[in-house]
C-alpha positions in Angstrom: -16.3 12.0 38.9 -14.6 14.0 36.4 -13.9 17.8 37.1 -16.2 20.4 36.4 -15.9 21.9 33.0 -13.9 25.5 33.0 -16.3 28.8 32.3 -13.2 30.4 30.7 -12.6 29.1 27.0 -8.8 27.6 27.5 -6.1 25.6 24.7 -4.6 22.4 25.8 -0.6 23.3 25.4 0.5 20.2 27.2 0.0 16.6 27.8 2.0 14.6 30.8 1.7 10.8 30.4 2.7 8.2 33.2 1.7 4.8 33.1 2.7 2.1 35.4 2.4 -1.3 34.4 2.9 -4.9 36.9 3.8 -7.9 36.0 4.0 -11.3 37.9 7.1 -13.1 36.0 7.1 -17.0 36.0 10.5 -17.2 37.8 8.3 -15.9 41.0 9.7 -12.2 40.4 8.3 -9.1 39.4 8.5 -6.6 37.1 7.1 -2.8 37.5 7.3 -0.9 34.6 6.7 3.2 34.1 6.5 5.0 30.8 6.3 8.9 31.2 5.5 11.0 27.8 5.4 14.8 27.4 3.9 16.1 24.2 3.3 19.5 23.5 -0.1 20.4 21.5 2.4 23.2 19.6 5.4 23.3 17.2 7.8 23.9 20.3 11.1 25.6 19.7 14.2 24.1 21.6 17.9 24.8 21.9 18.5 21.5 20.0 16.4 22.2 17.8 11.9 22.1 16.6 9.7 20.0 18.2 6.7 19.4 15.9 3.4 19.1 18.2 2.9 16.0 18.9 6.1 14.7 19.0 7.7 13.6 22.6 9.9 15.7 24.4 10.3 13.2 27.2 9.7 9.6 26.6 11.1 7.5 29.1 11.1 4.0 30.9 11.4 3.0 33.9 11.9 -1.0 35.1 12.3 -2.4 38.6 12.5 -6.0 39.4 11.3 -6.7 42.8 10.7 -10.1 44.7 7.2 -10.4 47.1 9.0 -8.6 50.2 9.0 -5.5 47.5 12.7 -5.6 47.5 14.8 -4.4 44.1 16.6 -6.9 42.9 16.9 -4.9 39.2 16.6 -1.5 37.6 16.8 -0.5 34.2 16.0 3.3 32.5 15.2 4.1 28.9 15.1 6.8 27.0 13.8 7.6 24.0 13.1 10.9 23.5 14.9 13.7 25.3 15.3 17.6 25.1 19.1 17.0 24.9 20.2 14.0 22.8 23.6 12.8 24.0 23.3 14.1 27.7 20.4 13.1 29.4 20.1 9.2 28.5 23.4 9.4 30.0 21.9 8.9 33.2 20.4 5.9 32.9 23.0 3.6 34.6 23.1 5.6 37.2 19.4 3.9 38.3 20.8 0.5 38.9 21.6 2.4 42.0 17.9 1.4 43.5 19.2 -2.0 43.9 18.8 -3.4 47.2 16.3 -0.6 48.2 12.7 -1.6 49.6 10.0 0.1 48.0 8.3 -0.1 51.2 10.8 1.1 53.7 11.4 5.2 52.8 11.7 4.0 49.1 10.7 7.9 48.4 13.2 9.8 51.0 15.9 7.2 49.2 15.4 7.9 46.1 15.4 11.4 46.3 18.5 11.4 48.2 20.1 9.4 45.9 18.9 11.4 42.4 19.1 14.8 43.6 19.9 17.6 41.2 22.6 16.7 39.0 23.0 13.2 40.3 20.0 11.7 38.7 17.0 12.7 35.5 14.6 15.0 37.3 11.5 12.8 34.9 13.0 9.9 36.2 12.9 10.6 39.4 9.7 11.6 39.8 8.8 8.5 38.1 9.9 6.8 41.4 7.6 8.6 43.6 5.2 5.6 41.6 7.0 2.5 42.5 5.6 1.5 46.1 1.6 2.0 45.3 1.6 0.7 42.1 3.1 -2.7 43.6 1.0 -2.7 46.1 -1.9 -2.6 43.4 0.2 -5.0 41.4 0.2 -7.5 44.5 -3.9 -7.0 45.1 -5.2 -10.4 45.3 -1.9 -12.4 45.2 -1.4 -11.6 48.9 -4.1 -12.6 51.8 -5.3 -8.7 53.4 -5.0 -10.9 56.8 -1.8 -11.3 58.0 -1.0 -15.3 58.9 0.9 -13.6 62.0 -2.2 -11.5 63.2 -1.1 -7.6 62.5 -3.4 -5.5 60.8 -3.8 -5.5 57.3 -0.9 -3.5 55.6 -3.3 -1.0 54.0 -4.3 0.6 57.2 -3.0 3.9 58.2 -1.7 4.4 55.1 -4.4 7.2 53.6 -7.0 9.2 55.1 -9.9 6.3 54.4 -7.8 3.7 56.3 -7.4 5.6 59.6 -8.3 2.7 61.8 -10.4 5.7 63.8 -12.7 6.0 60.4 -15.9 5.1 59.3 -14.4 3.3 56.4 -12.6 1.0 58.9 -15.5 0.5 60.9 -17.4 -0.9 58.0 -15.1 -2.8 56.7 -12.4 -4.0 58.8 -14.3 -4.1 62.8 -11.6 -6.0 64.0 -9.1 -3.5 63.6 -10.9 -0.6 64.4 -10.5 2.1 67.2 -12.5 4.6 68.7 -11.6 8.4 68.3 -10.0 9.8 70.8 -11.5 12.4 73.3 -10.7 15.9 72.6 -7.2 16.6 74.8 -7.2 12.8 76.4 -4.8 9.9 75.6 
């Protein structure tokens, strides 16, 4: 359900784009890809110069290899339009960095610890923040939801639909579900 139109008359001034794209390679890898756009709707005056609505003021990539345990095996960054030609794509090789991370094991607190303030591209990074659910929706349906080892099925306790104590996980997964627990007991 879309958000409810605005009563106040308003004039779009901004667009953010960030697309995440999953791919299953034939070597058995994968590749995760992010493309983030910003695009003003107005001629935007810069220290480096005009930029005519429309045209990018960030476009950037974003390309992780990773192998099924969700580990980084490679990382490339792009740039292609940037507020400050000659400095910021400067970064990039910095991001080869995320190598050897796990984008399921505090991918996020890395990351940020890694590319804070001047050590990394603040777009960039935030691009990160991306990585771990958007290879978990890459892997949908290429991984059994049962574990072969009998653990509960990764997805559980991992957002506010998938408490094992919900509704939701009554429903749907009974075997893993839990009661609530009584107000002040163990």
């Amino acid at each position: 359900m879309a958000l409810p139109v605005t009563e106040v008359e308003r004039e779009l001034r901004h667009t953010r784009r960030v697309r995440f794209e999953g791919y299953k390679r034939a070597d058995g890898l994968w590749d995760l890809e992010s493309h983030l756009t910003d695009v003003k709707s107005h001629d935007n005056p810069m220290k480096t110069g005009v930029r005519r609505a429309g045209q990018p003021i960030h476009e950037m990539w974003l390309r992780l290899t990773i192998d099924r345990h969700f580990t980084v095996l490679d990382a490339l960054a792009s740039s292609d339009a940037v507020p400050y030609p000659g400095g910021c794509e400067s970064i990039a090789p910095a991001y080869k960095k995320l190598i050897g991370l796990n984008l399921m094991r505090d991918f996020r607190k890395n990351t940020k610890q890694l590319f804070a303030g001047v050590k990394g591209c603040t777009h960039l990074t935030e691009m990160l923040a991306g990585f771990p659910t958007a290879a978990i929706q890459t892997f949908a349906g290429e991984m059994p939801e049962e574990r072969a080892d009998g653990r509960k099925p990764f997805q559980l306790d991992q957002c506010h639909a998938l408490d094992t104590h919900s509704e939701t996980v009554r429903k749907w997964y009974p075997k893993w579900h839990r009661k609530t627990k009584a107000a002040g007991g163990a």
